[in-house]
Structures are given as C-alpha cells and as structure tokens.
N, C-alpha and C positions, 0 to 999 in steps of 0.2 A: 482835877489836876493829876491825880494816882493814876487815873486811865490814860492819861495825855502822856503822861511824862511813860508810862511801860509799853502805848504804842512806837513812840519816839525810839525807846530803847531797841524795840524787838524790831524796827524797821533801819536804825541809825545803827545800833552798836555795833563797836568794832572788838567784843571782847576774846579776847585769842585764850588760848588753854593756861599759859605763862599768867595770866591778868585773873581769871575764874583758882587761878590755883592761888592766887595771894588774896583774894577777895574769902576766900575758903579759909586762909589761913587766922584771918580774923577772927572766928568763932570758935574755931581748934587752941585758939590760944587764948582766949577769955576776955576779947577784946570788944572792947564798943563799935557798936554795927553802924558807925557813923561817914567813911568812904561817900565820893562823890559815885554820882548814879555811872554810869556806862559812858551814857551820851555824854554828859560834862566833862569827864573826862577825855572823850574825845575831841570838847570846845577847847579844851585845854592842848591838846595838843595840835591844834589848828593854830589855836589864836600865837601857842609859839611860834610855830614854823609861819605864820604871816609877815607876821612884827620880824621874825629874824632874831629875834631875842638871842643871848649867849651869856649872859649870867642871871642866872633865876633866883632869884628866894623864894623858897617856900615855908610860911610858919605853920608847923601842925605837918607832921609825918606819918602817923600813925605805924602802918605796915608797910609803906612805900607804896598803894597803889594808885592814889593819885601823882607821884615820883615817875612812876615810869611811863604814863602818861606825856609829864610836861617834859621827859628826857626822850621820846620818842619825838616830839618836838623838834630840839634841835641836834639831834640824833649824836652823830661824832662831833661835832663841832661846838659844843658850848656847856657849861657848867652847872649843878644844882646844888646850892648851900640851903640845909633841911636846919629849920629849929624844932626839936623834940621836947616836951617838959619829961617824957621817961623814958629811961635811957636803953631799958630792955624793946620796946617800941624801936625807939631808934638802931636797937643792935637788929631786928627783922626787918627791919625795912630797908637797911643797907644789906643786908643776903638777898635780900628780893632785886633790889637793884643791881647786884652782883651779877644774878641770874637774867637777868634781863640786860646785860651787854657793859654795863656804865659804871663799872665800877671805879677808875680814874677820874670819874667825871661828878660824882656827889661825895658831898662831906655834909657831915653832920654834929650838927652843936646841941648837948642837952643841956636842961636846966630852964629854968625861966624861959622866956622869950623876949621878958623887955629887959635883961640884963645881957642876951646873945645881940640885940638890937643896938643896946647901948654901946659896945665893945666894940660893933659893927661902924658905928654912928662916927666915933675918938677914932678908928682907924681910915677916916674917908672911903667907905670902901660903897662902889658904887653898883648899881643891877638895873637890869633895863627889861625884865619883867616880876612882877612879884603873886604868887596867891597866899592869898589868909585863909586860912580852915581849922582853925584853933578855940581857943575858951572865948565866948562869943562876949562876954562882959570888959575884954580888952581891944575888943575891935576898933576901937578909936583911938587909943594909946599906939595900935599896930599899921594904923593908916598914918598918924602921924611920924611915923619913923620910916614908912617904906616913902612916904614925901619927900623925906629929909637924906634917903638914900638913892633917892632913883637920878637919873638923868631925864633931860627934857624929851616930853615923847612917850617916857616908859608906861607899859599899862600895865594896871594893881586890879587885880581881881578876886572877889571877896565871895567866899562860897556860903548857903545856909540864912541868906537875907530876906525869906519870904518866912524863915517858921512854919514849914508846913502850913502856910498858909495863912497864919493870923495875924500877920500883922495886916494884912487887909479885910479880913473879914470877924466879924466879931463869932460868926461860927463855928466856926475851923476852933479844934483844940487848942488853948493857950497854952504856949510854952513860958518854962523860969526867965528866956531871955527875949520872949517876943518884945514887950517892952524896949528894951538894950537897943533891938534890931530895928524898931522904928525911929530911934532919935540916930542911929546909925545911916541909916536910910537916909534920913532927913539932911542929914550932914556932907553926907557924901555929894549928894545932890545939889546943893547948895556951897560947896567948897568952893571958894574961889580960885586954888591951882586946879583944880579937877574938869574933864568934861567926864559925865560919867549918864548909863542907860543900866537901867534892871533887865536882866534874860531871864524871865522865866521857866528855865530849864532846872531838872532835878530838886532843887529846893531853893533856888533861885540863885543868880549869880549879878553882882554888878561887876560890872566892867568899866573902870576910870583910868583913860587917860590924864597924864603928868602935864600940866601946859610946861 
C-alpha cells in the first residue's frame, strides 16, 4: 500500500513549491505529520471542481494544506468555512491560505467542531461539498451534521478510513481508532441518505454522495 500510494504521488502529484512550503511548515511548527498525501489532495481538488461545489466545509484544518487544495478547486468562485479545535492552527492556516490567493474566500471557526456544527445547523446554513479530517472518534456525530447541512446531491468526503490499513487486515499495525473507522465504514455504507465508495488513495478516502 506504502509503495502504491508514493508511486501514485511521484507519478500523480501536483505539489508546487507554495504546497512543499506549508506541508514544511508543519514540522517547523510542532505540528502532527497527519496532512492528506499529495495525490488526495489533488482528488480533492478534482472532485471540487467536478461537482462545481461553492461552499465547502471543511472540519479539521490543520496548516491549511489540504484548504488550499479544495480552494484551488473552485478557484475565484466559491467559499471555504474551516472548523479548527486550535486556534493558533487555524491562525496558520489562514496565512497559508492568504498566501495562496483566497484570502476573502475562507473563514474560520475555532473550538469544538460539534458546537461550530451545531451553530451552523440553528442558523440553516447550507454547503454542497464537505471533507472530515479531524478526531476520527467523532466521525459519526460529523457525518451526521454535514447530512443535516448539505443539499441534495452534495458529496461528504471522509479522509484516513483505511487506518493504515487495519481495518482490513488484521496485519497491518492497529491503530486507537481503527475500531471507530470500521463501524464508520460500516455506517457509511449502509446509510440510507448516502450512496458512498471507499478510494483507496493515501489512507483511504470515502466518497458519499447526499441522496
């Protein structure tokens, strides 16, 4: 999977010097090396610009580099509301997105994420594409609310759903949340608003469309 997913990269990525320099800034700043791969981040900016998407949620910000991914997406034309649980994260990741063109175009909410969702939820406020890449133990509380915000059609794309691999293989190093990710899985899959497919790209991605 390690050799598949760094052919994928060295042959697929589109990483420009702007994207190496905030993926850099990660480890300069004490941050967790947890960023989607290259390639993924490149699905993310396909799958916006497909769909046509123009207001995004994203929960889980980090440094902004999967941010300027899904804003190269829909480049001038549409919106990116970031939920951070920390707020110095979210103050770098908005300079990164700054520097990267889109500064009018993202906001950012710290704190929680199921209290930015809830606030989100009381003010009807709606988005017609979503990714989760956040604390993997609330991936179901955060599927349930991008349900409850999206429009018909909108597709929710959920990063880090393979665990390095164990939740299929009893080999593969056990992660805290592999568990978490296989009743996640199961869920997803079985959702009756959802049509949804695993990609196993980077550490695996679903992809669920909204019926």
């Amino acid at each position: 999977m390690k050799q598949i997913n760094q052919y994928i990269d060295a042959t697929f990525s589109t990483e420009d010097a702007l994207l190496a320099d905030v993926a850099a800034a990660i480890e300069e700043n004490g941050m967790p090396a947890i960023s989607v791969s290259p390639s993924s981040g490149k699905l993310l900016t396909l799958l916006v610009s497909i769909t046509g998407a123009k207001r995004v949620l994203e929960i889980g910000a980090l440094d902004g580099y999967s941010g300027i991914y899904i804003a190269r997406g829909f480049k001038e034309s549409g919106t990116l509301t970031s939920l951070e649980l920390e707020e110095h994260y979210a103050e770098l990741a908005h300079k990164h997105l700054i520097k990267a063109g889109f500064e009018k175009q993202v906001t950012y909410h710290t704190g929680a994420a199921l209290q930015s969702l809830e606030k989100l939820a009381l003010n009807n406020e709606k988005f017609d594409f979503f990714f989760i890449d956040a604390d993997k133990e609330n991936y179901e509380h955060y599927l349930q609310y991008c349900i409850q915000l999206a429009e018909p059609g909108t597709l929710i794309v959920t990063d880090n759903v393979l665990a390095g691999g164990s939740v299929a293989s009893a080999e593969a190093k056990q992660k805290r949340y592999t568990e978490v990710m296989k009743r996640f899985n199961k869920k997803v899959a079985q959702h009756p608003r959802l049509e949804s497919v695993l990609v196993p790209l980077g550490d695996g991605m679903t992809l669920s469309r909204v019926k």
